[in-house]
N, C-alpha and C positions, 0 to 999 in steps of 0.2 A: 504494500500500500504506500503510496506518494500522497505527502498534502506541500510539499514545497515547490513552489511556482518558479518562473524564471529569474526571478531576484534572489534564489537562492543556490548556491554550489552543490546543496546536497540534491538535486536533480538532476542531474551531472555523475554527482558518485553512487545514486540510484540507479539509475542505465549503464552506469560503467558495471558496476556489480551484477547487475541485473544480464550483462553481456556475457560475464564471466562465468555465470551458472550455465549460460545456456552451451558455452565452450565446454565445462565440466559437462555436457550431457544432459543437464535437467530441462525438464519443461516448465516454462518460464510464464506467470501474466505477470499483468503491472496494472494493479485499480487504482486510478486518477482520482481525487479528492479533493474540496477546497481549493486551492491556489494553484495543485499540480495541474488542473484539467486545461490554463494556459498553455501548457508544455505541447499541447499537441493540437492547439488551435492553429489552423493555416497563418504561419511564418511567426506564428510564436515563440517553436524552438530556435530559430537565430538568432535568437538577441541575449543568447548565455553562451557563452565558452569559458571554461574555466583549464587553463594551462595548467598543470600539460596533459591534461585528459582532453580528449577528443571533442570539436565541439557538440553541444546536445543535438541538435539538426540529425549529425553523422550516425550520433548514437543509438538514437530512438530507430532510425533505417535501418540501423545495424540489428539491432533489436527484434523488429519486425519481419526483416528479410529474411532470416534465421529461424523464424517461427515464433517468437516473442506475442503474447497477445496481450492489446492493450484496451481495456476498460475503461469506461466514464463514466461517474456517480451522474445520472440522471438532472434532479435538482442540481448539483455543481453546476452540470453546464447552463442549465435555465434560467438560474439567477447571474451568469454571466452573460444569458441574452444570447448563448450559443446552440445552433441547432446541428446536427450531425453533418450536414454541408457546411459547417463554420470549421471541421477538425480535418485533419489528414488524412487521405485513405484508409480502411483497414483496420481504424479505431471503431470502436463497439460500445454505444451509449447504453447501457446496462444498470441494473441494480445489485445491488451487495449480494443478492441470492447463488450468482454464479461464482462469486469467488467462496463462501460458504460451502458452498459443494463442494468445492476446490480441497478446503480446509477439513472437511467432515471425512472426505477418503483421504487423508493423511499427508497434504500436502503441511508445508513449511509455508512459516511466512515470517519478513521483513518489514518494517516501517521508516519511511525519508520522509 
Protein backbone atom coordinates (compact mmCIF):
# COMPACT_ATOMS: atom_id res chain seq x y z
CA UNK A 1 0.00 0.00 0.00
CA UNK A 2 1.21 3.61 -1.02
CA UNK A 3 -0.30 6.81 0.41
CA UNK A 4 2.89 9.20 -0.45
CA UNK A 5 2.28 11.28 -3.46
CA UNK A 6 4.88 12.91 -5.78
CA UNK A 7 6.31 15.21 -3.09
CA UNK A 8 7.46 12.58 -1.43
CA UNK A 9 10.81 10.07 -2.12
CA UNK A 10 9.33 7.27 -0.50
CA UNK A 11 7.31 6.63 -3.80
CA UNK A 12 10.25 6.21 -5.56
CA UNK A 13 11.70 3.72 -2.85
CA UNK A 14 8.12 2.10 -3.02
CA UNK A 15 8.55 1.14 -6.86
CA UNK A 16 12.15 0.72 -6.57
CA UNK A 17 11.38 -2.16 -3.98
CA UNK A 18 8.37 -2.96 -5.35
CA UNK A 19 10.62 -3.76 -8.66
CA UNK A 20 12.89 -5.77 -6.60
CA UNK A 21 10.39 -8.30 -5.45
CA UNK A 22 9.08 -8.64 -8.74
CA UNK A 23 13.17 -9.41 -9.99
CA UNK A 24 13.10 -11.98 -6.66
CA UNK A 25 10.05 -13.64 -8.57
CA UNK A 26 7.13 -12.56 -6.58
CA UNK A 27 3.91 -11.36 -7.73
CA UNK A 28 3.60 -7.97 -7.13
CA UNK A 29 0.28 -5.08 -6.62
CA UNK A 30 0.60 -1.74 -5.50
CA UNK A 31 -2.84 -0.08 -3.87
CA UNK A 32 -2.60 3.68 -4.44
CA UNK A 33 -4.13 5.74 -1.59
CA UNK A 34 -4.58 9.25 -0.52
CA UNK A 35 -1.70 11.37 -2.17
CA UNK A 36 -0.20 8.07 -3.84
CA UNK A 37 -3.15 7.99 -6.52
CA UNK A 38 -1.17 11.38 -8.15
CA UNK A 39 1.62 8.99 -8.97
CA UNK A 40 -0.17 7.41 -11.61
CA UNK A 41 -2.25 10.33 -12.92
CA UNK A 42 -1.25 11.14 -16.61
CA UNK A 43 2.35 12.99 -16.34
CA UNK A 44 2.09 12.96 -12.66
CA UNK A 45 4.99 10.53 -12.29
CA UNK A 46 7.43 13.12 -13.91
CA UNK A 47 7.71 15.42 -11.65
CA UNK A 48 9.61 13.02 -8.99
CA UNK A 49 13.19 11.74 -9.56
CA UNK A 50 14.83 11.13 -6.62
CA UNK A 51 18.81 10.32 -7.60
CA UNK A 52 20.15 7.81 -7.88
CA UNK A 53 17.10 5.68 -8.16
CA UNK A 54 15.44 5.67 -11.36
CA UNK A 55 13.18 8.33 -12.15
CA UNK A 56 9.25 7.33 -10.85
CA UNK A 57 7.96 7.79 -14.77
CA UNK A 58 10.63 4.70 -15.41
CA UNK A 59 9.74 2.89 -12.46
CA UNK A 60 6.13 2.47 -12.40
CA UNK A 61 6.73 1.15 -16.43
CA UNK A 62 9.19 -0.90 -15.10
CA UNK A 63 6.77 -2.14 -12.73
CA UNK A 64 3.88 -2.65 -14.97
CA UNK A 65 5.65 -4.15 -17.85
CA UNK A 66 6.97 -6.94 -15.64
CA UNK A 67 3.55 -7.71 -14.46
CA UNK A 68 3.20 -5.36 -11.54
CA UNK A 69 -0.60 -4.54 -10.93
CA UNK A 70 -1.56 -1.31 -9.98
CA UNK A 71 -4.70 -0.32 -7.82
CA UNK A 72 -6.62 2.99 -7.03
CA UNK A 73 -8.65 3.59 -3.98
CA UNK A 74 -11.93 4.60 -5.69
CA UNK A 75 -13.00 7.70 -3.53
CA UNK A 76 -8.98 8.70 -3.78
CA UNK A 77 -9.22 9.37 -7.19
CA UNK A 78 -12.94 11.00 -6.81
CA UNK A 79 -12.02 13.46 -4.46
CA UNK A 80 -9.09 14.38 -6.65
CA UNK A 81 -11.80 14.84 -9.54
CA UNK A 82 -9.85 11.87 -11.27
CA UNK A 83 -11.61 9.53 -13.52
CA UNK A 84 -9.94 6.29 -14.90
CA UNK A 85 -9.17 8.28 -18.38
CA UNK A 86 -7.33 10.86 -15.99
CA UNK A 87 -4.56 7.79 -14.93
CA UNK A 88 -2.01 5.65 -17.06
CA UNK A 89 -2.87 2.63 -18.83
CA UNK A 90 -3.24 -0.49 -17.04
CA UNK A 91 -4.15 1.02 -13.70
CA UNK A 92 -7.34 -0.45 -12.06
CA UNK A 93 -9.70 1.95 -10.00
CA UNK A 94 -10.63 -0.65 -7.47
CA UNK A 95 -11.71 -1.13 -3.80
CA UNK A 96 -9.62 -2.56 -0.84
CA UNK A 97 -11.62 -5.81 -1.41
CA UNK A 98 -9.02 -7.16 -4.15
CA UNK A 99 -6.02 -6.44 -2.31
CA UNK A 100 -7.91 -8.39 0.96
CA UNK A 101 -8.18 -11.26 -1.08
CA UNK A 102 -4.73 -10.80 -1.86
CA UNK A 103 -3.97 -10.77 1.95
CA UNK A 104 -6.60 -13.54 3.02
CA UNK A 105 -4.59 -16.39 0.75
CA UNK A 106 -1.39 -15.34 2.39
CA UNK A 107 0.01 -12.77 0.57
CA UNK A 108 2.72 -10.15 2.28
CA UNK A 109 2.31 -6.73 2.43
CA UNK A 110 4.32 -3.33 2.61
CA UNK A 111 3.37 0.35 3.44
CA UNK A 112 5.19 3.83 1.78
Amino acid sequence: MMTKGIDSELSSVGFTIANGAITSGMQVSAFLVSAAVDLVRRGGQTMTHVPPLSPLGELIKDFMSRGGTVWVCPPCAQTRGYEASDLIDGVIVTGASVMFASIKEGAATLSF
